[in-house]
py3Dmol code that shows the C-alpha trace and the ligand (Angstrom):
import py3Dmol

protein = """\
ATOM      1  CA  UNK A   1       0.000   0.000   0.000  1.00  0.00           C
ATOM      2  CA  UNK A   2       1.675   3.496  -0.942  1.00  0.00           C
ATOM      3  CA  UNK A   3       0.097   6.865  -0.367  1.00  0.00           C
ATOM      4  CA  UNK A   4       1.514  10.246  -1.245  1.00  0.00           C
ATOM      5  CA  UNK A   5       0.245  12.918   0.884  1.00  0.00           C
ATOM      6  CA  UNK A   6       0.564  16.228  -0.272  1.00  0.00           C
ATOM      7  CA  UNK A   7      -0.173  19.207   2.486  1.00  0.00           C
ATOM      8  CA  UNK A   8      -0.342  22.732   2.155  1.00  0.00           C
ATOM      9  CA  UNK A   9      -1.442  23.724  -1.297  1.00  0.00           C
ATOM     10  CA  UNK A  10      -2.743  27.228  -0.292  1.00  0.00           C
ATOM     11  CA  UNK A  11      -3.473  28.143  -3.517  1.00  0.00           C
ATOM     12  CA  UNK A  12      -5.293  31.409  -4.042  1.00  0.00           C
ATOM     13  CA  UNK A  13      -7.865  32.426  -6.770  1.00  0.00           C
ATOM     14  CA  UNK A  14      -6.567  32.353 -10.515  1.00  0.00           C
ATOM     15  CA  UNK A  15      -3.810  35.560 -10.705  1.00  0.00           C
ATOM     16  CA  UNK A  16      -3.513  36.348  -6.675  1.00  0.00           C
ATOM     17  CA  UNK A  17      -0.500  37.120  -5.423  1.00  0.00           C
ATOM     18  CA  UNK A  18      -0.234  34.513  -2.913  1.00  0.00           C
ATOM     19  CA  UNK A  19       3.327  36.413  -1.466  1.00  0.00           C
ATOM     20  CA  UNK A  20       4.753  36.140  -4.242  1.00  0.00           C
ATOM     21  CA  UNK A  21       5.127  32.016  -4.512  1.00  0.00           C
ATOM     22  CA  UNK A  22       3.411  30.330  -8.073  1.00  0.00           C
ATOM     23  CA  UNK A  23       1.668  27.778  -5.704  1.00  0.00           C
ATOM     24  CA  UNK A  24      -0.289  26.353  -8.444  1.00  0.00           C
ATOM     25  CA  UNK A  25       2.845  25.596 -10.678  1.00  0.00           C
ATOM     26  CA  UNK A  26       3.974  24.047  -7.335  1.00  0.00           C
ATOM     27  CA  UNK A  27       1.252  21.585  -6.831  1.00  0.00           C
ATOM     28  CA  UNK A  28       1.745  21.127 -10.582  1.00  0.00           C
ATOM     29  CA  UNK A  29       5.249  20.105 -10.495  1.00  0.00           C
ATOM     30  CA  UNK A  30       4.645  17.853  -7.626  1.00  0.00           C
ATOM     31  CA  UNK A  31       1.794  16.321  -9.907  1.00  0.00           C
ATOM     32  CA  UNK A  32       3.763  15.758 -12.414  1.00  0.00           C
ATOM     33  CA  UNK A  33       6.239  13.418 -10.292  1.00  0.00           C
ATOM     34  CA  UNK A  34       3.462  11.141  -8.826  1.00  0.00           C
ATOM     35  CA  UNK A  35       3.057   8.660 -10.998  1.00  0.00           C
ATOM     36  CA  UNK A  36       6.498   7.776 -10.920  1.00  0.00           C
ATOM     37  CA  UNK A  37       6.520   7.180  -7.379  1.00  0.00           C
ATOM     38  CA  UNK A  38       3.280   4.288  -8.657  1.00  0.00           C
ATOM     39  CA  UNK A  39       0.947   5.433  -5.542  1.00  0.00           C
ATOM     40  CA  UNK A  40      -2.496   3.529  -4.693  1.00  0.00           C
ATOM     41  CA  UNK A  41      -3.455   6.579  -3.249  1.00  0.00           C
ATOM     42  CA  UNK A  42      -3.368  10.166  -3.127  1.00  0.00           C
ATOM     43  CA  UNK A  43      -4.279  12.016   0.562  1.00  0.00           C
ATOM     44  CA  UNK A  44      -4.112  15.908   0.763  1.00  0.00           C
ATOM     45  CA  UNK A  45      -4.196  16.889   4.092  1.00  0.00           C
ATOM     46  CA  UNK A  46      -6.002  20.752   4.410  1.00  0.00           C
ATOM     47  CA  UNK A  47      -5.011  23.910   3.559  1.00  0.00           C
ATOM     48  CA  UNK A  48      -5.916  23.820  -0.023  1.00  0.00           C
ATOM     49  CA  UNK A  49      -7.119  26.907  -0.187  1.00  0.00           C
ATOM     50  CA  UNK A  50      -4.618  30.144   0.307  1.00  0.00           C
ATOM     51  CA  UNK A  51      -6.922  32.054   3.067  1.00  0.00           C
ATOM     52  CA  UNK A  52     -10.151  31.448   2.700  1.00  0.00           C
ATOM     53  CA  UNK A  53     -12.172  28.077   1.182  1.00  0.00           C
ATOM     54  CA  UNK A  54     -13.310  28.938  -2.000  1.00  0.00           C
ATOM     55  CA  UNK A  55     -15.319  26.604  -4.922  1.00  0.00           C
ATOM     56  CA  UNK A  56     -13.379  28.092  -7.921  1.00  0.00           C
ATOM     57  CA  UNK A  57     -10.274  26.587  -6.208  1.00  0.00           C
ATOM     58  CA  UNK A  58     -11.508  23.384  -5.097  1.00  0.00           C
ATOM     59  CA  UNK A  59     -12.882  22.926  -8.659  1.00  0.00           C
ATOM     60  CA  UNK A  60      -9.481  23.269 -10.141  1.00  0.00           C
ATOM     61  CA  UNK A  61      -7.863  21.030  -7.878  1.00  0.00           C
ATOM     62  CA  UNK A  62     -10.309  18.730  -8.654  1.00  0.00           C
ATOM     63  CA  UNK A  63     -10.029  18.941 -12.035  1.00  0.00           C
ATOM     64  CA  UNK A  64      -5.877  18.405 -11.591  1.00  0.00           C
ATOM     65  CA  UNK A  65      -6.709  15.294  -9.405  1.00  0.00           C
ATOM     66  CA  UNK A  66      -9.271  13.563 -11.275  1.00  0.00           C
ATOM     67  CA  UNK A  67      -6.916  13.719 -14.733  1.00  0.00           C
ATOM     68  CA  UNK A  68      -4.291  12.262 -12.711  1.00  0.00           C
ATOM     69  CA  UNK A  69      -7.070   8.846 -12.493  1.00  0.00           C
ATOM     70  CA  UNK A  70      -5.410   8.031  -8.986  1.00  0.00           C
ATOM     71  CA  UNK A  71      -7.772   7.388  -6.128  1.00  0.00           C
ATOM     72  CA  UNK A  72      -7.390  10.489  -3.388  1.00  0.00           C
ATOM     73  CA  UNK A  73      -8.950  11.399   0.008  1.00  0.00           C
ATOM     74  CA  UNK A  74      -8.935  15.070   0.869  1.00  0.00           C
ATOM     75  CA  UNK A  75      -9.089  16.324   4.778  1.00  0.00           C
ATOM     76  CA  UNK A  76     -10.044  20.331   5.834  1.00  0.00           C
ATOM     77  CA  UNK A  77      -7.232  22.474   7.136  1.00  0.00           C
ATOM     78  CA  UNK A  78      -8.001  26.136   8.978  1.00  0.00           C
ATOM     79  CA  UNK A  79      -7.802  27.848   5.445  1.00  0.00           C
ATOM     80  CA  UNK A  80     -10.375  25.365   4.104  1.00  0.00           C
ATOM     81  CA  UNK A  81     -14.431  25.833   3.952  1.00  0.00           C
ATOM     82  CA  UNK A  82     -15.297  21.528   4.632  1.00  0.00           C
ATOM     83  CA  UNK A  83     -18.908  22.581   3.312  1.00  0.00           C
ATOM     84  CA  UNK A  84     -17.532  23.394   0.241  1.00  0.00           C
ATOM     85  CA  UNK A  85     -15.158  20.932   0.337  1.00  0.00           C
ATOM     86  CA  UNK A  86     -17.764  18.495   0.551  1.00  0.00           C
ATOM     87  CA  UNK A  87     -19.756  19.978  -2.223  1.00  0.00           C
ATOM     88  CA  UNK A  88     -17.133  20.221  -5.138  1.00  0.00           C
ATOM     89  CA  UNK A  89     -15.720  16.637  -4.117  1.00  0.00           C
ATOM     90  CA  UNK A  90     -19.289  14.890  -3.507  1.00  0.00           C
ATOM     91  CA  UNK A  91     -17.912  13.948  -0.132  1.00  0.00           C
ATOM     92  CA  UNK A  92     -21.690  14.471   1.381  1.00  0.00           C
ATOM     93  CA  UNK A  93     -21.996  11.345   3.076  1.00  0.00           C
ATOM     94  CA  UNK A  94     -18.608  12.025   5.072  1.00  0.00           C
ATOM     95  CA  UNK A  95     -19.818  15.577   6.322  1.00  0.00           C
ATOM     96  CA  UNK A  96     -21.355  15.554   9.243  1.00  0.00           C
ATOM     97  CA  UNK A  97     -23.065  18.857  10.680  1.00  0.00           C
ATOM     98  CA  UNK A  98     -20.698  21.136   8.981  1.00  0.00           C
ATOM     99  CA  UNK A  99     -17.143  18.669   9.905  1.00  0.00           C
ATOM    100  CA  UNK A 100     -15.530  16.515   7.418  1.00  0.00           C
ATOM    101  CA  UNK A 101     -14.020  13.051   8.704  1.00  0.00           C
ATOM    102  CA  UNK A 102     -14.173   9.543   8.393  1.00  0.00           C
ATOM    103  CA  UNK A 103     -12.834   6.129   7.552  1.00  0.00           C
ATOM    104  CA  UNK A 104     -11.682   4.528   4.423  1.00  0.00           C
ATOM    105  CA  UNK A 105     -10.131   1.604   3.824  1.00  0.00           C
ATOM    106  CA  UNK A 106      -7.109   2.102   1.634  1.00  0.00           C
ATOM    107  CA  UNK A 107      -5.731  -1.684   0.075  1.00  0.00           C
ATOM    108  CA  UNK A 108      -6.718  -3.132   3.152  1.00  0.00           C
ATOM    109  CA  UNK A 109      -5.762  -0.626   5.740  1.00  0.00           C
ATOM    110  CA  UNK A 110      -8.344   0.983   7.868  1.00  0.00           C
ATOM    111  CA  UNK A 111      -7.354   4.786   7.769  1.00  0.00           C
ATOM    112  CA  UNK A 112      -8.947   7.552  10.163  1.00  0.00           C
ATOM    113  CA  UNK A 113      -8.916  11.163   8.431  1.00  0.00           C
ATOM    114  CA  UNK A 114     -10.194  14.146  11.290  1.00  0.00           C
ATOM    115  CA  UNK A 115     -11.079  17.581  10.689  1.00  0.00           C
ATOM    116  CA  UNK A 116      -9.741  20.216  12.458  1.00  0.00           C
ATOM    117  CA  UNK A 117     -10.591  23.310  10.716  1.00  0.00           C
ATOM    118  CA  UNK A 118     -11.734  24.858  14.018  1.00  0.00           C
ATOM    119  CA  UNK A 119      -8.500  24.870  15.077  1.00  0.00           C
ATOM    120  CA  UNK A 120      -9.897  21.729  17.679  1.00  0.00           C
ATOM    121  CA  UNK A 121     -11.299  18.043  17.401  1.00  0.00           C
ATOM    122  CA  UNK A 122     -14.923  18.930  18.550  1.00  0.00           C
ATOM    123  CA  UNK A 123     -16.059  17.078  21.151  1.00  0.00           C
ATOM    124  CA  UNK A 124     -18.342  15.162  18.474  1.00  0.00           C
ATOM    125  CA  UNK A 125     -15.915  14.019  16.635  1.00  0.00           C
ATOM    126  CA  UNK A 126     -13.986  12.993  19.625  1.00  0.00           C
ATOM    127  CA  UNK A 127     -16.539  10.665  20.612  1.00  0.00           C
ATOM    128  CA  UNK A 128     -16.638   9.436  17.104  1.00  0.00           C
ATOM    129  CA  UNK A 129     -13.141   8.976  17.061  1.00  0.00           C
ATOM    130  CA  UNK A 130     -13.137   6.949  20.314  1.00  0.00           C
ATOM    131  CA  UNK A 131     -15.674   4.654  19.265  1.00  0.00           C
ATOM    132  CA  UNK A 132     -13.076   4.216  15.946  1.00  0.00           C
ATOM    133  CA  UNK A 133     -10.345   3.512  18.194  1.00  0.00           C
ATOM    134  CA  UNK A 134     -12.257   1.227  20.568  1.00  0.00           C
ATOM    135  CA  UNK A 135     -13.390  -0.866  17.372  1.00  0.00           C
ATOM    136  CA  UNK A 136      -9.991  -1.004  15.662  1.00  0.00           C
ATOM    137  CA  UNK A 137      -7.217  -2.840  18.011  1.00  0.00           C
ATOM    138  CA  UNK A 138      -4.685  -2.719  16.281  1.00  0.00           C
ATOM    139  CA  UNK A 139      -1.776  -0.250  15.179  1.00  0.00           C
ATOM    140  CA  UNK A 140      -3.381   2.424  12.877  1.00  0.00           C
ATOM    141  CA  UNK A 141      -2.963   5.286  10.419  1.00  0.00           C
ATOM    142  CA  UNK A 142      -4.834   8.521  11.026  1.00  0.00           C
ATOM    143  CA  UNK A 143      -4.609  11.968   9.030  1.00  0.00           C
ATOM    144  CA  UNK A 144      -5.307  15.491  10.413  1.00  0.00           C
ATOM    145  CA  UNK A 145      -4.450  18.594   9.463  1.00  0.00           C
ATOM    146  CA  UNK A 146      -3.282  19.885  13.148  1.00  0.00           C
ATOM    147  CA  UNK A 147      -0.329  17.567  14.721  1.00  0.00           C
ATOM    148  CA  UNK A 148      -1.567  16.952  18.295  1.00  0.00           C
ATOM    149  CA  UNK A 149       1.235  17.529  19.859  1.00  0.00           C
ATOM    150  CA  UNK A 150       3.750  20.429  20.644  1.00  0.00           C
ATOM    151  CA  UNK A 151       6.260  20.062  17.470  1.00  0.00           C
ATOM    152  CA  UNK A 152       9.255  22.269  18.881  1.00  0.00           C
ATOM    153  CA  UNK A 153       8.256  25.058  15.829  1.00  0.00           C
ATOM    154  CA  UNK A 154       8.340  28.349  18.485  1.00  0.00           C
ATOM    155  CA  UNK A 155       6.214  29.942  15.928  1.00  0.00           C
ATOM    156  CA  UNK A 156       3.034  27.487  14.967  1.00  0.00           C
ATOM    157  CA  UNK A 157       3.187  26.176  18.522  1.00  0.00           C
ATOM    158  CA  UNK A 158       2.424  29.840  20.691  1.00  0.00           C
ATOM    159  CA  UNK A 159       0.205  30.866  17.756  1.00  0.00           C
ATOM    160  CA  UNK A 160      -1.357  28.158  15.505  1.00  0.00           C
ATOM    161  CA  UNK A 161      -1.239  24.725  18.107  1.00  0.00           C
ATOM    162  CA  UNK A 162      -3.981  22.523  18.233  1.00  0.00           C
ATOM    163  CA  UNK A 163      -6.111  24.416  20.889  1.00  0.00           C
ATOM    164  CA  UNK A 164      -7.594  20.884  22.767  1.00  0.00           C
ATOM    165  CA  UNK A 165      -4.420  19.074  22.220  1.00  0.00           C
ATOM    166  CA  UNK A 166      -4.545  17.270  25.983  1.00  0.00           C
ATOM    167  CA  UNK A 167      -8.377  16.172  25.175  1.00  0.00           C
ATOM    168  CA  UNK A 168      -7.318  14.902  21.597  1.00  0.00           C
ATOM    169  CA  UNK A 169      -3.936  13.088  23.153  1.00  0.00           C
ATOM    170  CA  UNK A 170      -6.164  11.622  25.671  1.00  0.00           C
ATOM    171  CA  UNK A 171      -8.192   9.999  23.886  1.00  0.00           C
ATOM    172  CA  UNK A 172      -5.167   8.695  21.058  1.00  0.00           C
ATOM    173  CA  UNK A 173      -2.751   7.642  24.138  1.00  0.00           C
ATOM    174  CA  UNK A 174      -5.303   5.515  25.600  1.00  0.00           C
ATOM    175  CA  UNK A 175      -5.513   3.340  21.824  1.00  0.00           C
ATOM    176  CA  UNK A 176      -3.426  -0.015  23.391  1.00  0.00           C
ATOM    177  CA  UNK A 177      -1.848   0.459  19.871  1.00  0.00           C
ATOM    178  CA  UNK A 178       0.881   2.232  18.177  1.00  0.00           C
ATOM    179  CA  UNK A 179      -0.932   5.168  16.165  1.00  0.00           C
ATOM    180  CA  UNK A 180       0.816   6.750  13.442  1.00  0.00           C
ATOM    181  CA  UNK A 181      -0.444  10.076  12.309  1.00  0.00           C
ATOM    182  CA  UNK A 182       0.742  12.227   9.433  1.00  0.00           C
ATOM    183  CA  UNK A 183      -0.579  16.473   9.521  1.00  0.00           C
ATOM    184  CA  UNK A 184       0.662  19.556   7.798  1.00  0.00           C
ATOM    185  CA  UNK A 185      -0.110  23.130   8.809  1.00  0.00           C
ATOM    186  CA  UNK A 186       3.146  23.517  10.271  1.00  0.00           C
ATOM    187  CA  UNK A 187       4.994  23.944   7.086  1.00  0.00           C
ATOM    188  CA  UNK A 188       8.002  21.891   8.312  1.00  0.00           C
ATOM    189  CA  UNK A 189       9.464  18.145   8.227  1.00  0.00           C
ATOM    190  CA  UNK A 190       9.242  17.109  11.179  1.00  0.00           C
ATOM    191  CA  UNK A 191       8.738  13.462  13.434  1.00  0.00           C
ATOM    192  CA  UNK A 192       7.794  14.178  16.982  1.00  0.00           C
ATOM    193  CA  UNK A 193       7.203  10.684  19.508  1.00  0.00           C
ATOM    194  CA  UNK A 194       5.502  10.643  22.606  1.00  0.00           C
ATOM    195  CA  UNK A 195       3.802   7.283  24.163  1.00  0.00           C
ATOM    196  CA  UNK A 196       2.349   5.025  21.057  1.00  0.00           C
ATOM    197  CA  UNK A 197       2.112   8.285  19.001  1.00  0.00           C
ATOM    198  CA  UNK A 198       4.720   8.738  16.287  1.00  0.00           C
ATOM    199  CA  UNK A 199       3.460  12.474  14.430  1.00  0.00           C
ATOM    200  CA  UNK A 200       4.808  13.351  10.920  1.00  0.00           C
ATOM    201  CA  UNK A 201       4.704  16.533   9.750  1.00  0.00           C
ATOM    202  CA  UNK A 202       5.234  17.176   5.988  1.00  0.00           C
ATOM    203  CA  UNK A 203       6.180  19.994   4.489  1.00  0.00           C
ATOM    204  CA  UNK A 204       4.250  22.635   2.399  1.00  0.00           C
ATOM    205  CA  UNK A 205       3.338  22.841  -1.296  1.00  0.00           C
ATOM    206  CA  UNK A 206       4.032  26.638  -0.048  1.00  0.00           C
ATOM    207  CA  UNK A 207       7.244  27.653   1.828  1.00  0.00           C
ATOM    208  CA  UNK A 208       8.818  25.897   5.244  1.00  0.00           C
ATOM    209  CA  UNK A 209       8.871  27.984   8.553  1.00  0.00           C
ATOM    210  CA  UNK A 210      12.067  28.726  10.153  1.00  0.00           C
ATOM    211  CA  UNK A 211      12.209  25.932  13.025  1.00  0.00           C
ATOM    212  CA  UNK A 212      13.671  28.126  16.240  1.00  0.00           C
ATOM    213  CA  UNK A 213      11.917  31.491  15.529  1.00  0.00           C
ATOM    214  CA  UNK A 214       9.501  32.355  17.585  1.00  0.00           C
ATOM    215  CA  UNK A 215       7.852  35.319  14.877  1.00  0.00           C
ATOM    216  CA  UNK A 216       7.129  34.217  11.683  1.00  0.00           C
ATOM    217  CA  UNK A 217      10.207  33.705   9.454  1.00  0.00           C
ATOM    218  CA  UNK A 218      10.658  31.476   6.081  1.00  0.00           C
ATOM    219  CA  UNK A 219      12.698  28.898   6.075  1.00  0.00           C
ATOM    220  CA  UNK A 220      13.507  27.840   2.339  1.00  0.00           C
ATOM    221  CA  UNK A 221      11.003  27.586  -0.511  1.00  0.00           C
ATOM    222  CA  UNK A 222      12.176  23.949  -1.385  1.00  0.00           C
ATOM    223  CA  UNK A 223       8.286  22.159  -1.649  1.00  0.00           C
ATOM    224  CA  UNK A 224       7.718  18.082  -1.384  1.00  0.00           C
ATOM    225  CA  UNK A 225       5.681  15.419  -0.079  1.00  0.00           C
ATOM    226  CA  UNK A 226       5.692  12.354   1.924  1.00  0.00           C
ATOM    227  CA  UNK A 227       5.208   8.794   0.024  1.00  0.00           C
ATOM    228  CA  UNK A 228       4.134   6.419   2.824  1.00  0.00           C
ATOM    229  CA  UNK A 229       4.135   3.075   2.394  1.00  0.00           C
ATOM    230  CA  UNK A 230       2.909  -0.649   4.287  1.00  0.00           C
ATOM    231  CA  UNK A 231       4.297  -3.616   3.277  1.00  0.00           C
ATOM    232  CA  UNK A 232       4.067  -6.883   5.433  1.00  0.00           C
ATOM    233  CA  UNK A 233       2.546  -5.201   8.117  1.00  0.00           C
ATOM    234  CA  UNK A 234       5.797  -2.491   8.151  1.00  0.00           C
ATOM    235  CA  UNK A 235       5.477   1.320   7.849  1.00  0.00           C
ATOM    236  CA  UNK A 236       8.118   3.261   6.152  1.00  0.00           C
ATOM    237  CA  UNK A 237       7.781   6.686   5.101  1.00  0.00           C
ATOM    238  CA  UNK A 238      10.044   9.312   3.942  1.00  0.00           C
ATOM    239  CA  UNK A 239       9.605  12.967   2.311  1.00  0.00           C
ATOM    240  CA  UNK A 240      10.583  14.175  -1.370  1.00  0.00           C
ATOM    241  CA  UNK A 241      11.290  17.217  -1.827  1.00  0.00           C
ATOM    242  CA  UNK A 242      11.124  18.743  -5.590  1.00  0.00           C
TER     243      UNK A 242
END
"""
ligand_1 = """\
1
LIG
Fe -2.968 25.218 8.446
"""
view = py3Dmol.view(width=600, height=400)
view.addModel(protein, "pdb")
view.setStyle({"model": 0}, {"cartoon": {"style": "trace"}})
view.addModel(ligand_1, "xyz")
view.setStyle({"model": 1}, {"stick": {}})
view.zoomTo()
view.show()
């Protein structure tokens, strides 16, 4: 099973300066190198959308994903509208009053995806996430936009953290499993541990942030994903960068 998650897009509306970065020619170059990498699956983990969620943009990126004729998942990220999400993608059985998440079962793995547009896990899908959890004992895979955890980024974690991050670990460290989660939003690489969590960040179709600031400084403009792959029951997963 091999999934390439792509995080980040931010794309704005067709001609806005989104600070000066061609994100779309971005998310096009990294398009351009996935089927060489053979994927199953395609996941896009939030922050499509450069400020605010917008159809015209979801449209186009779902015009860009459906030539590519590779099965994808796509989860909400703050800069994301899931409503709309839901609408352009014809995701409407997965939204549920307003939140996007679910299960799918990707060649034979059981995958969570969580939204956490919010800037939380609401206390809904908490529940529903625990009842996931309780019925699945056994390592799993989960995506999210927010890592739940502190990454060590100064910046994103005093401004942008995952504002119920002890209720969501709470309810993750008490799976009898090892979970493995994969996020963006911090627009870094990144592999944070703690308990049976093991948190990937992947970088940004956008720009990285500058790991010891604490105000908001770039890092480099290099842009990438992260192929993750399960083979006999092992998880390896690396990131690419263009
Ligand atoms: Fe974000």
């Amino acid at each position: 099973m091999r999934i390439l998650q792509i995080t980040d897009l931010h794309l704005g509306l067709e001609g806005e300066d989104t600070n000066g970065v061609d994100v779309r020619a971005n998310f096009d170059k990294i398009l351009k190198e996935v089927p060489e990498h053979q994927p199953d699956h395609i996941v896009i983990s939030g922050d499509l959308c450069f400020r605010d969620g917008d159809p015209n943009i979801y449209s186009w990126i779902k015009e860009k994903l459906d030539h590519l004729t590779i099965p994808y998942d796509l989860i909400s990220g703050n800069h994301d509208n899931p409503s709309m999400i839901a609408k352009t993608f014809a995701y409407n059985g997965r939204l549920k009053e307003g939140e996007l998440y679910y299960t799918n079962v990707i060649e034979g793995e059981f995958i969570i995806f969580l939204d956490t547009t919010t800037g939380v896990v609401s206390q809904k899908q908490l529940n529903w996430l625990k009842e996931q959890l309780a019925a699945h004992q056994e390592e799993l895979i989960i995506f999210m936009h927010h890592p739940p955890l502190i990454g060590g980024v100064p910046f994103m974690d005093s401004k942008h953290y995952l504002r119920n991050m002890d209720e969501v670990q709470a309810v993750l460290t008490a799976h009898p499993y090892n979970l493995t989660i994969f996020t963006g939003h911090y627009h870094v690489e990144k592999t944070i541990r703690y308990k049976n969590l093991e948190v990937n960040i992947t970088p940004s179709c956008f720009f990285q942030i500058d790991q010891q600031s604490r105000e908001f400084k770039v890092d480099h403009y290099r842009v990438g994903f992260r192929k993750i792959e399960v083979e006999n029951k092992m998880l390896r997963h690396s990131v690419c960068y263009l």
